[in-house]
Residue frames relative to the residue before (quaternion, step in Angstrom):
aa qw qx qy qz dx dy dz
X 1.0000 0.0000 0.0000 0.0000 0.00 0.00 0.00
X 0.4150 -0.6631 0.5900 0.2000 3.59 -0.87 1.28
X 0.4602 -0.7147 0.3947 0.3487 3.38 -1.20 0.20
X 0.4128 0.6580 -0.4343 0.4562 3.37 1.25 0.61
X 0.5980 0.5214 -0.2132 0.5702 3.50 1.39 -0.81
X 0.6600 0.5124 -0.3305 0.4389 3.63 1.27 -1.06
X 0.7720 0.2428 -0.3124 0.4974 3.68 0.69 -0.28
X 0.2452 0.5657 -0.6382 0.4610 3.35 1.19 0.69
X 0.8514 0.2973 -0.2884 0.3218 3.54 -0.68 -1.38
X 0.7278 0.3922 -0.4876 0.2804 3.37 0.77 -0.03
X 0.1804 0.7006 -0.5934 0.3529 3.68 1.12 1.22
X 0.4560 0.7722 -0.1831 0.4028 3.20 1.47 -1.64
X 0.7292 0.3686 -0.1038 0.5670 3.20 0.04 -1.46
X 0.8285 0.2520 -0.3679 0.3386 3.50 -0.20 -0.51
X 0.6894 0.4132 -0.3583 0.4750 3.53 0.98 -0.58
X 0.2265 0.7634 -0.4130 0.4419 3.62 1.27 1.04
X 0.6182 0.6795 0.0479 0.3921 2.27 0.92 -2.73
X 0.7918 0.4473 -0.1301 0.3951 3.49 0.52 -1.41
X 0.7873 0.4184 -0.1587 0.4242 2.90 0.89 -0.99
X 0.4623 0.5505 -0.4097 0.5616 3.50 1.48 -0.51
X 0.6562 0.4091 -0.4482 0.4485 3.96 0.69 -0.82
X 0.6367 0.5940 -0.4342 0.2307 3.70 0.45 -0.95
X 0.7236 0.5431 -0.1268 0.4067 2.79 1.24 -1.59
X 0.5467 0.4561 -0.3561 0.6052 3.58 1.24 -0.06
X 0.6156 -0.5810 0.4635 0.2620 3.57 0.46 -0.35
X 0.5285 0.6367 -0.4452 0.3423 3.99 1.23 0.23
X 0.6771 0.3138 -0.1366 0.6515 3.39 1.50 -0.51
X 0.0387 -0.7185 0.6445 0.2586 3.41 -1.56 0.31
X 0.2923 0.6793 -0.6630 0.1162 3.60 -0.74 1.53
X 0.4147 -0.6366 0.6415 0.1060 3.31 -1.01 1.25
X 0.6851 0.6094 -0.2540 0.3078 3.98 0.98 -0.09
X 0.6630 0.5973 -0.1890 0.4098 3.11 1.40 -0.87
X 0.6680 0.5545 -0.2992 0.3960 3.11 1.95 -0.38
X 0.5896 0.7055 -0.2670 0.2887 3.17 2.00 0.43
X 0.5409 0.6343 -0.1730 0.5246 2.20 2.44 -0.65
X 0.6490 0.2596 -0.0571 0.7128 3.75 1.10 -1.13
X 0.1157 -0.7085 0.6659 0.2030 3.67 -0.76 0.52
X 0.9113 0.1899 -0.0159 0.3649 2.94 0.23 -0.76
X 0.2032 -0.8111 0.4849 0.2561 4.12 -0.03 1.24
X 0.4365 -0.8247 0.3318 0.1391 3.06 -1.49 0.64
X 0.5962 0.0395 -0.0035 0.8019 2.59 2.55 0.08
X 0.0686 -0.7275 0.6242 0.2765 3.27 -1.33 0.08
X 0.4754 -0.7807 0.3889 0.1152 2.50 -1.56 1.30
X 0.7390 -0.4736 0.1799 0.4442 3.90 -1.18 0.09
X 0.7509 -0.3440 0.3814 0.4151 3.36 -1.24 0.44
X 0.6797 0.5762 -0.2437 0.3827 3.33 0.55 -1.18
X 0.6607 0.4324 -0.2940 0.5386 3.46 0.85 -1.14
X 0.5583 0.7210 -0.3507 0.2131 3.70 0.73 -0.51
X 0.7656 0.4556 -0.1684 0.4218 1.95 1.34 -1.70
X 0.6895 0.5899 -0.2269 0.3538 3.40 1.04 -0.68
X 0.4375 0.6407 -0.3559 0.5210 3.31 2.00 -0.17
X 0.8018 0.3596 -0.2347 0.4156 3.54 1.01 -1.34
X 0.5688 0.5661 -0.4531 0.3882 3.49 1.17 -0.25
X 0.6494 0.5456 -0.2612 0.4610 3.50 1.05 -1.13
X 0.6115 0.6001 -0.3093 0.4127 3.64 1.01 -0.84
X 0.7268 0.6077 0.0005 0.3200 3.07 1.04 -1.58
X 0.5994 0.4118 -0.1829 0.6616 3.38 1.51 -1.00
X 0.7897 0.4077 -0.3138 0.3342 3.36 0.32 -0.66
X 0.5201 0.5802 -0.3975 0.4847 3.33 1.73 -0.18
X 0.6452 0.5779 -0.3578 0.3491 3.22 0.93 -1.19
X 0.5943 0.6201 -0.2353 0.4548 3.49 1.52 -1.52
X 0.7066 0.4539 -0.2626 0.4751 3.57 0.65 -0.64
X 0.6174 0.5189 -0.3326 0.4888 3.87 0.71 -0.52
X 0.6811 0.4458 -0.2464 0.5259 3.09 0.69 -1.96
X 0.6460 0.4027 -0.5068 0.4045 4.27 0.37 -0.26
X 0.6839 0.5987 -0.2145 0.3574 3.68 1.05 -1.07
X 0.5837 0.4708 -0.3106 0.5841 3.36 1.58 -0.19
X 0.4771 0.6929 -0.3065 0.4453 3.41 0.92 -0.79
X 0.7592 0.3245 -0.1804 0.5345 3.61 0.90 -1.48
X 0.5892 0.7255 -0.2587 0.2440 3.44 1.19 -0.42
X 0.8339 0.3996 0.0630 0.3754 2.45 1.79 -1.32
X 0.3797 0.4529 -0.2793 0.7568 2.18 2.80 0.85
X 0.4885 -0.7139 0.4611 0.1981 3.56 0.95 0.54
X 0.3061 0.6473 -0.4687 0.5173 3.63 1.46 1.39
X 0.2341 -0.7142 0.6326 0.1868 2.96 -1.62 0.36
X 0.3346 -0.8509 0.4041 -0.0279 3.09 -0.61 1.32
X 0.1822 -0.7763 0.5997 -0.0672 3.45 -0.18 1.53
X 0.4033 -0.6483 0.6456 -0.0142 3.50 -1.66 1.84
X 0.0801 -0.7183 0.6827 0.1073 3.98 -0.62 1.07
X 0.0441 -0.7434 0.6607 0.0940 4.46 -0.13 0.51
X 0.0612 -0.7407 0.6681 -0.0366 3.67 -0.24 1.11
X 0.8753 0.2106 -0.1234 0.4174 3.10 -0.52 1.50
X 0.5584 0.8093 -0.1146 0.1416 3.00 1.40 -0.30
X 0.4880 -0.7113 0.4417 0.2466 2.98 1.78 1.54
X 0.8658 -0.3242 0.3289 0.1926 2.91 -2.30 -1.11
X 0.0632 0.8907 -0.3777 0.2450 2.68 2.07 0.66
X 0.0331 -0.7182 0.6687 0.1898 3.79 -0.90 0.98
X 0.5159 0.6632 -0.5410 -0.0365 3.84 0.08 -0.99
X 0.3890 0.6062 -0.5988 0.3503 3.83 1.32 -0.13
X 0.6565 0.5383 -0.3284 0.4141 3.94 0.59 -1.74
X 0.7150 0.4494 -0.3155 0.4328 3.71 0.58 -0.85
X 0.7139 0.3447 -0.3457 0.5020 3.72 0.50 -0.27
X 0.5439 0.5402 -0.4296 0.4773 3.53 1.24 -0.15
X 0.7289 0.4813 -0.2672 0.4071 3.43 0.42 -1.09
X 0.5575 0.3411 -0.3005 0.6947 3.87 1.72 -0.55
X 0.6203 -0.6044 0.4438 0.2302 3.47 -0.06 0.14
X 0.5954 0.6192 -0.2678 0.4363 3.28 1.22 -0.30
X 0.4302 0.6587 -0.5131 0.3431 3.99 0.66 0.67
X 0.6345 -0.6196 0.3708 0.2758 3.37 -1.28 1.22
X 0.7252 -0.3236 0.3165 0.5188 3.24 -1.30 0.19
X 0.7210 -0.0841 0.1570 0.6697 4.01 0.61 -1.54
X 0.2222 -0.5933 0.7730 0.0325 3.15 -1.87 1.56
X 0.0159 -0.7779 0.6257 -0.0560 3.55 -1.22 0.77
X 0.0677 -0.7773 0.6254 -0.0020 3.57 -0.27 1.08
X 0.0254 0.6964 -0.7127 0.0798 3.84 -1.15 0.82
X 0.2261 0.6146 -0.7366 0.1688 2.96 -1.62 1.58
X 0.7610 -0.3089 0.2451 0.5152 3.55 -1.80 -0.74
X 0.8298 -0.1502 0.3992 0.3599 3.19 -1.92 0.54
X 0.8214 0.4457 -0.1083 0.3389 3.20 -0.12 -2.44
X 0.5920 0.4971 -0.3215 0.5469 3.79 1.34 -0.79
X 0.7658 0.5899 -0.1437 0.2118 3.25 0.16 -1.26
X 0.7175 0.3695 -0.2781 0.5209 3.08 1.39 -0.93
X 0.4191 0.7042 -0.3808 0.4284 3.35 1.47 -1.04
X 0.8439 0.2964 -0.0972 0.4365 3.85 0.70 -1.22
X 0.3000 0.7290 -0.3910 0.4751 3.11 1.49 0.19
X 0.7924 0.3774 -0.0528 0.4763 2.78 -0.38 -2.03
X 0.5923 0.3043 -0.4850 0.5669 4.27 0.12 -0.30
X 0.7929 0.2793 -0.4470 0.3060 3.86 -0.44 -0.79
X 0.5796 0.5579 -0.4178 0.4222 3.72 0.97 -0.23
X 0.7238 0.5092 -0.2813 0.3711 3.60 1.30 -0.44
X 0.6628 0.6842 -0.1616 0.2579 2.79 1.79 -1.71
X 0.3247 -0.7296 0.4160 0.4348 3.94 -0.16 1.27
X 0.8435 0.3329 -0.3401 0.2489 3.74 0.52 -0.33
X 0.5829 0.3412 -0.4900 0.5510 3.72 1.44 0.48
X 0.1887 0.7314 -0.5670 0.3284 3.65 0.35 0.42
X 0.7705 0.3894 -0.0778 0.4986 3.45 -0.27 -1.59
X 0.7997 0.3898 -0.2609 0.3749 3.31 0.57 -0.80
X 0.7010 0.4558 -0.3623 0.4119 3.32 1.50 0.16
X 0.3620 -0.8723 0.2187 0.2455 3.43 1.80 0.72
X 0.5834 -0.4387 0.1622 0.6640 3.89 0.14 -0.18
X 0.0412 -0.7390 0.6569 -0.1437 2.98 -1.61 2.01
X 0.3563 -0.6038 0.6890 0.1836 3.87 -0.75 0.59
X 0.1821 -0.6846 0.7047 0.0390 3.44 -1.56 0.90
X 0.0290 -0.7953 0.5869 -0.1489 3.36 -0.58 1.10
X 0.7666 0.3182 -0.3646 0.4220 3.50 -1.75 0.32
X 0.7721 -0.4995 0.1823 0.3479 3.68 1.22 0.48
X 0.5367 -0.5158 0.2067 0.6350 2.63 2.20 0.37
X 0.4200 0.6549 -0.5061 0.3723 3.72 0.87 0.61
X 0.7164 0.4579 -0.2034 0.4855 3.59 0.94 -1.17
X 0.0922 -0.6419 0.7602 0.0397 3.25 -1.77 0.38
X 0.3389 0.7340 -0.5656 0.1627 3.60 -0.49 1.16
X 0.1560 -0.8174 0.5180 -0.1982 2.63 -0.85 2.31
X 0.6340 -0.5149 0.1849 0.5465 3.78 -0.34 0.18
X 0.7919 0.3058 -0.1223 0.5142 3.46 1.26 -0.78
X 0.6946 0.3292 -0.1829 0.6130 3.41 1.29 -0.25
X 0.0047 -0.6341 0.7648 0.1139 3.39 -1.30 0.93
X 0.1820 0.6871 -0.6756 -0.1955 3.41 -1.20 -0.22
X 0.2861 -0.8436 0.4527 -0.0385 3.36 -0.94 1.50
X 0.4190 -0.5545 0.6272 0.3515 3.78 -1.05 0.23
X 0.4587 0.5989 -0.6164 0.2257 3.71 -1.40 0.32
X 0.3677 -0.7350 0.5441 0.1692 3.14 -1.78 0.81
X 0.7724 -0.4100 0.3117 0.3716 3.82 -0.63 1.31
X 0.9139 0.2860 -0.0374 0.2856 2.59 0.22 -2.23
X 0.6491 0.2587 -0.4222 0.5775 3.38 1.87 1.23
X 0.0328 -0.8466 0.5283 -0.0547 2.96 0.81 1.57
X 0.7477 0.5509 -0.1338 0.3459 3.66 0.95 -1.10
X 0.5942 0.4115 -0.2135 0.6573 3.23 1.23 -1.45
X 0.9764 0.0054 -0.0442 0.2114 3.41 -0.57 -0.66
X 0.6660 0.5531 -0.2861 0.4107 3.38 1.73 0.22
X 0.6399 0.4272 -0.2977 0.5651 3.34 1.65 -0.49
X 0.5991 0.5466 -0.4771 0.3385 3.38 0.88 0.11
X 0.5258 0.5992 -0.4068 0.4462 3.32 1.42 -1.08
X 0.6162 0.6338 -0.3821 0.2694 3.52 0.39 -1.23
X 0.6844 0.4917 -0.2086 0.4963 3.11 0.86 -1.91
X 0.5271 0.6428 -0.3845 0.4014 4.20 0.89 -0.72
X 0.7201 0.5504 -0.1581 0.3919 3.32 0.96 -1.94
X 0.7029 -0.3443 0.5252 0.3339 3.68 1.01 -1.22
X 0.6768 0.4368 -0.3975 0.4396 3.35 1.15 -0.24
X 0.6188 -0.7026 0.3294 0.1221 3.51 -0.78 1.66
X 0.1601 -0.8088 0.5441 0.1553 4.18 0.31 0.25
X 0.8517 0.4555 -0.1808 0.1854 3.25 1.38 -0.48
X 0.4193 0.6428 -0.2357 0.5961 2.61 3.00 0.24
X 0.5163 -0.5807 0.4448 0.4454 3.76 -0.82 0.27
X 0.1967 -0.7696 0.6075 -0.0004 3.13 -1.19 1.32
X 0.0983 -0.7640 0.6220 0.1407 3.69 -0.69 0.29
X 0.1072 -0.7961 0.5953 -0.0176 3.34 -0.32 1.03
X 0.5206 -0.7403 0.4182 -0.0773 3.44 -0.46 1.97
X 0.1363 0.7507 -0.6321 0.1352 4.05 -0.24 1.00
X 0.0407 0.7892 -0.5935 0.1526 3.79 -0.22 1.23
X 0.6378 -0.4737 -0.0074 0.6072 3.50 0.35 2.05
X 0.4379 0.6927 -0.5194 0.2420 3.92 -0.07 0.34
X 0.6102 0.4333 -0.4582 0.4796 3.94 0.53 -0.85
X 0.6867 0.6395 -0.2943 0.1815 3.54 0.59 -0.55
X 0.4799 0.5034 -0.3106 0.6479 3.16 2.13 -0.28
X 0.6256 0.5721 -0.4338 0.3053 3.51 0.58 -0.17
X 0.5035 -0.4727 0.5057 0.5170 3.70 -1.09 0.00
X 0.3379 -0.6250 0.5690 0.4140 3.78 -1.14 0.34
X 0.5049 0.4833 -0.5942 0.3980 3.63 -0.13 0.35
X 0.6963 0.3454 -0.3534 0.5206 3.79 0.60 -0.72
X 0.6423 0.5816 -0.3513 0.3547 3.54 0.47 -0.70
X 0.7964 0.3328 -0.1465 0.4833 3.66 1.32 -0.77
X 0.2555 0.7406 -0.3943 0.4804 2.85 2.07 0.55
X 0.6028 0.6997 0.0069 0.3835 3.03 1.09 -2.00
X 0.7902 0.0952 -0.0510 0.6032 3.41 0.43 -1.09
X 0.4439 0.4212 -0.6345 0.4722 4.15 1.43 0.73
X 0.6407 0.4823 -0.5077 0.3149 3.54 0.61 -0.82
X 0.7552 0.3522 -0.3967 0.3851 3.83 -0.17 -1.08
X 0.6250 0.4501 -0.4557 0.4463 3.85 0.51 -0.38
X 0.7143 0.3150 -0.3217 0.5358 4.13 0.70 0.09
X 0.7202 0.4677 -0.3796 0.3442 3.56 0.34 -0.45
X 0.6432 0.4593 -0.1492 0.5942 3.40 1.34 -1.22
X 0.4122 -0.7551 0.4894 0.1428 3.10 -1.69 0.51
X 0.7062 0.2897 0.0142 0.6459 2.82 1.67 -0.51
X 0.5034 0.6902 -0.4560 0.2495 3.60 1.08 0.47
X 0.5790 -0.4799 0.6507 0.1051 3.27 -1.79 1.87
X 0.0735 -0.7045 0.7045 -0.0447 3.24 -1.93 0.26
X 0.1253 0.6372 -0.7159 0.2566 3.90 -0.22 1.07
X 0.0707 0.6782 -0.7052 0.1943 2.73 -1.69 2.28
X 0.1293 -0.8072 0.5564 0.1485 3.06 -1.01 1.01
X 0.3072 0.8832 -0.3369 0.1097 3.86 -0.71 0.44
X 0.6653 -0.4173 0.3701 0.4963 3.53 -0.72 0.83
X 0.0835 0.6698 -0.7378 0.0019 3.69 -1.82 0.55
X 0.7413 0.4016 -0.2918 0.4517 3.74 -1.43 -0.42
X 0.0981 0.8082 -0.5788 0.0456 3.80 0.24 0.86
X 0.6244 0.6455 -0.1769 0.4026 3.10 1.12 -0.88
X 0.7491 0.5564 -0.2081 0.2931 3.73 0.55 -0.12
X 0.5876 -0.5188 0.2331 0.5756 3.33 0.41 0.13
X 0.7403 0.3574 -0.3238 0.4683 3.77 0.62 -0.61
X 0.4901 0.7101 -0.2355 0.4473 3.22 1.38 -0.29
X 0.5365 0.5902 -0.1636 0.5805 3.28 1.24 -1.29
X 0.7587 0.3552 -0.1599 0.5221 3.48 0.05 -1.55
X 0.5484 0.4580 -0.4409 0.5433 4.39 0.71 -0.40
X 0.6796 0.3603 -0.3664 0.5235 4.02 0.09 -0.93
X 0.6945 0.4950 -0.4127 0.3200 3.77 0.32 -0.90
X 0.6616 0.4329 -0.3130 0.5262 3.88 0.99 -1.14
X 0.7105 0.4179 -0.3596 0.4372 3.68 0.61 -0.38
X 0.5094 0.4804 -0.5224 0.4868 3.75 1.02 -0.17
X 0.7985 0.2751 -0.3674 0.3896 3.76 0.07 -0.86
X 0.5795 0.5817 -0.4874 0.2972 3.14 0.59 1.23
X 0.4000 -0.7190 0.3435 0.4527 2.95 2.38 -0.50
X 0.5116 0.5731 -0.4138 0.4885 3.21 1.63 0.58
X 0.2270 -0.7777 0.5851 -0.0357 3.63 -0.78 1.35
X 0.2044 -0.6613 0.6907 0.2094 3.80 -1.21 1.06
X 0.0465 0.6651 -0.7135 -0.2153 4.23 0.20 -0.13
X 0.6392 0.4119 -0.5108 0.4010 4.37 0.60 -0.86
X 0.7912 0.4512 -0.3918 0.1301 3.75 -0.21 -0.53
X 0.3903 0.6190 -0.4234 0.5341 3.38 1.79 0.64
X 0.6267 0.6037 -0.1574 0.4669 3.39 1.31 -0.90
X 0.7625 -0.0158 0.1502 0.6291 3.61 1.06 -0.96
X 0.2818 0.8252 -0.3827 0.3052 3.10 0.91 1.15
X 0.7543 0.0285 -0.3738 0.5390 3.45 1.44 1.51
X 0.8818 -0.3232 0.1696 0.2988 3.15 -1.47 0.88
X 0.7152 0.2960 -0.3372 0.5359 3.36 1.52 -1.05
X 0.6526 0.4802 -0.3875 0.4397 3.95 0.75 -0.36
X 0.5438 0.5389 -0.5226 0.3750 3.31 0.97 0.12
X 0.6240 0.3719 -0.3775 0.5743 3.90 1.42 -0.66
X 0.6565 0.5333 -0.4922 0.2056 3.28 0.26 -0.37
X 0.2699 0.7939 -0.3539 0.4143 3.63 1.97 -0.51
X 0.9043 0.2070 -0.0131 0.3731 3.17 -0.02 -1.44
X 0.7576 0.2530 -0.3757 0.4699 3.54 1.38 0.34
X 0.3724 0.6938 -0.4264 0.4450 2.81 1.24 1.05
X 0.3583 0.7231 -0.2337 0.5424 3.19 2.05 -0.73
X 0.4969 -0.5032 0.6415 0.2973 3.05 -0.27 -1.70
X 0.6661 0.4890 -0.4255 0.3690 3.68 1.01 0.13
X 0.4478 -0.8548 0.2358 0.1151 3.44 -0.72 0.41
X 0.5860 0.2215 -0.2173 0.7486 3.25 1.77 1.07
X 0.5931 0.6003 -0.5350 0.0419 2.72 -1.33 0.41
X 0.6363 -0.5878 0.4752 0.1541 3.25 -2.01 1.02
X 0.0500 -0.6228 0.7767 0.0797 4.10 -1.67 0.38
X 0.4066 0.5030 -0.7565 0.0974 3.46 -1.87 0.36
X 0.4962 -0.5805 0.5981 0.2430 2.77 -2.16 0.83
X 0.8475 -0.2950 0.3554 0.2616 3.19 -1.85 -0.01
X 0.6008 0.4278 -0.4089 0.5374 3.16 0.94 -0.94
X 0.7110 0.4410 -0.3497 0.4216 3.87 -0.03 -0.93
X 0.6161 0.5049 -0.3879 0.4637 3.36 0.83 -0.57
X 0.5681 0.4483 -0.3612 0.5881 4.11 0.89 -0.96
X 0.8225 0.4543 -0.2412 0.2427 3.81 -0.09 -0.88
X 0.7575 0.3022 -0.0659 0.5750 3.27 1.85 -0.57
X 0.8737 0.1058 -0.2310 0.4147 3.21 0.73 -0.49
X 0.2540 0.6462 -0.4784 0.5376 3.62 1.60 0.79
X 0.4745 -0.6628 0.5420 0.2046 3.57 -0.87 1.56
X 0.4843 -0.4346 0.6131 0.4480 4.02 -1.37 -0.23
X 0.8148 0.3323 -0.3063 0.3632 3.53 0.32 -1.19
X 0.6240 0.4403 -0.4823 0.4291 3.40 0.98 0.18
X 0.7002 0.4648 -0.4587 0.2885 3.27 0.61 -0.34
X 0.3651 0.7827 -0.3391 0.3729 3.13 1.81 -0.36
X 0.6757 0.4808 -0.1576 0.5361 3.20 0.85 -1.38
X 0.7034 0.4929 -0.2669 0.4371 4.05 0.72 -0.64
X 0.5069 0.6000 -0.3234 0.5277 3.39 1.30 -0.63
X 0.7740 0.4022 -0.2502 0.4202 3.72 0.64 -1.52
X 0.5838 0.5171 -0.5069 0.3671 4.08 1.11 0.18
X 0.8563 0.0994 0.1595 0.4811 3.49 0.73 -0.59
X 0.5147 -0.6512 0.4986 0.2497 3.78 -0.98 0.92
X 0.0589 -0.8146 0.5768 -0.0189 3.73 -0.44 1.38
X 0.1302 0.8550 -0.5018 0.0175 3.74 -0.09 1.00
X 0.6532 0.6028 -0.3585 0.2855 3.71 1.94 0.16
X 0.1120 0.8966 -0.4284 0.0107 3.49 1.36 1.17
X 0.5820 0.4963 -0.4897 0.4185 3.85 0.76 -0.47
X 0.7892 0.3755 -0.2657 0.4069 3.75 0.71 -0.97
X 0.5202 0.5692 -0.3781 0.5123 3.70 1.27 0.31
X 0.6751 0.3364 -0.3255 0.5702 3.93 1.39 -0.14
X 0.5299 0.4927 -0.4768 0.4991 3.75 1.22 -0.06
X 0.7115 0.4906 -0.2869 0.4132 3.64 1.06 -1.22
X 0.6328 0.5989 -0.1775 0.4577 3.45 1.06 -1.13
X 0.4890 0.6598 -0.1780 0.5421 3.47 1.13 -0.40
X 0.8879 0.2798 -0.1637 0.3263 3.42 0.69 -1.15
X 0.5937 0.3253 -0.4126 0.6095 3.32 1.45 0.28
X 0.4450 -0.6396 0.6201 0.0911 2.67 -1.78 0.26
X 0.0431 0.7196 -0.6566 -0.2218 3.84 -1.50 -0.12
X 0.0394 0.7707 -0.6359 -0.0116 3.44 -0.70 1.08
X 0.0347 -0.8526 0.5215 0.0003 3.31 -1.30 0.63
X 0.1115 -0.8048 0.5817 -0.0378 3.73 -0.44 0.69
X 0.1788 -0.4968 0.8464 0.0702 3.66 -2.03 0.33
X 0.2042 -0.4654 0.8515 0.1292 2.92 -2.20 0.11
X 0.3701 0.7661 -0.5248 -0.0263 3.66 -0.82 0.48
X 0.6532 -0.6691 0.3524 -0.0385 3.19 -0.90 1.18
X 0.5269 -0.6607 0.3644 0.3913 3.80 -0.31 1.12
X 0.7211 0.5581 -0.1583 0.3788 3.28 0.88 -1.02
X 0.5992 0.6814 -0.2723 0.3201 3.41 1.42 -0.61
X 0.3761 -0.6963 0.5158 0.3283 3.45 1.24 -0.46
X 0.5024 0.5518 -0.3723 0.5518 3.56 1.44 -0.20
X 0.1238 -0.7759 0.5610 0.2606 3.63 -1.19 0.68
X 0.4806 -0.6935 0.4404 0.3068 3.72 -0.93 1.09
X 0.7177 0.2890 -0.4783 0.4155 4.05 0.50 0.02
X 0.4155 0.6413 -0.4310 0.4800 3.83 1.44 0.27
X 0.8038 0.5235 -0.2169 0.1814 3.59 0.93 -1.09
X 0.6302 0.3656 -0.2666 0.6309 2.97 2.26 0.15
X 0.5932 0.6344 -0.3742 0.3250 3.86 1.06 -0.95
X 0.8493 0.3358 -0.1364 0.3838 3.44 -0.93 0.70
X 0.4103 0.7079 -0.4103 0.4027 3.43 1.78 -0.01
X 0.8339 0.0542 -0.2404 0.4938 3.07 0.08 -0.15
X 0.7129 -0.4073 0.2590 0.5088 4.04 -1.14 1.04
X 0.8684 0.2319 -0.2067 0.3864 4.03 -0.16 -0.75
X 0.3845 0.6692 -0.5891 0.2393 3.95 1.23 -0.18
């Protein structure tokens, strides 16, 4: 297995991940079973939890960016680099609550694979209203939904132009989506990536999620099990704490922006009554290794906005998550 194939499969793994949570009851997506019919295991409590913490913040991040534009009477466009078997476009469609344009871009090998279920699937059908399949059956491009073939690592040269060709807007707040992926990248291409949307766009949002703390002893041991997989982090040497993870993006050029790990994210902004409700699916007893584990990723998330934007810049980060 090349290592292009190696972070292929770990789509694999997570949309495992998901579905073992649905099916226990930490998540409610009726979608994921269109993608994976069938689980091959469930997996540990632990991973649950970390499916729903990661699942959660980033949902919360995405709304809380889409109101933002709302309430500047924008239309607000979603960039999902990488975005595997991601469903959360289908969920905000099916609530009604999807941006103006969702746009997911990954490999060939991802794409068609997800193509072809949502073009089949009797319940994301409908919801992708009249769409054209293109690039051999890799593409989905629908009035609100593109989902495209393209490699990352021509995000600049030859994927953000296409975008801008198709219809995507440079001049509406965009939130351009990174859900553990920059992190396989070289950081030179990754910060390529996040110079391009902080200059091209006028309004462009960032939400990353990703591995941090390589260096420590559990750290150590995370890079070691993922090397004998032929899976490589080359970003988390690069941005490999909470404060270089903002420093990434105003170093760019954007002009706020927030880091915390998981653990802070479970401890603050995870309701009582929800955890109430998580406790009652299942018997959780790995808590010492769920703050060593919980610890190592991170969400960080940032905007650049502008006098001119109609967008306000201490609006563009407060309140993202439930307790800011």
């Amino acid at each position: 297995m090349d290592r292009d194939d190696a972070v292929r499969s770990t789509n694999d793994d997570a949309l495992v991940c998901k579905l073992s949570a649905a099916t226990t009851g930490y998540l409610a997506d009726p979608f994921v079973s269109v993608l994976l019919k069938r689980l091959p295991h469930r997996v540990a409590p632990i991973m649950h939890r970390g499916t729903y913490v990661r699942t959660a913040a980033l949902d919360a991040l995405v709304a809380r960016f889409m109101g933002v534009a709302a309430a500047a009477g924008r239309r607000s466009q979603v960039v999902s680099l990488g975005a595997g078997s991601d469903t959360r476009f289908l969920l905000l469609k099916e609530g009604r609550r999807n941006p103006g344009l969702y746009v997911e871009i990954d490999f060939p090998q991802i794409t068609s694979k997800k193509a072809m279920a949502l073009a089949r699937g009797r319940t994301t059908k409908p919801l992708l209203g009249d769409f054209q399949v293109g690039a051999g059956g890799a593409e989905i491009i629908a009035q609100d939904y593109w989902l495209l073939a393209g490699d990352l690592r021509n995000f600049a040269s030859e994927i953000l132009p296409r975008l801008v060709r198709m219809g995507l807007q440079p001049s509406e707040p965009t939130l351009f989506l990174s859900e553990c992926v920059m992190i396989y990248l070289d950081p030179t291409v990754s910060d390529a990536i996040v110079a391009a949307a902080a200059s091209e766009f006028s309004a462009p949002f960032f939400v990353t999620y990703e591995q941090i703390l390589p260096d420590d002893a559990f750290g150590r041991v995370m890079i070691s099990n993922l090397k004998a997989r032929n899976i490589e982090l080359p970003g988390i040497f690069a941005h490999p704490t909470l404060h270089s993870q903002v420093e990434r993006y105003m170093s760019a050029g954007f002009t706020v922006a927030r880091a915390i790990d998981i653990n802070e994210v479970w401890d603050k902004h995870i309701s009582l009554e929800e955890k109430a409700r998580l406790a009652r699916l299942e018997i959780f007893d790995e808590v010492e290794e769920w703050v060593l584990l919980s610890r190592h990723y991170c969400i960080s998330w940032t905007a650049k906005v502008s006098d001119g934007s109609g967008l306000s810049q201490e609006l563009a980060l407060r309140g993202w998550l439930s307790s800011d």
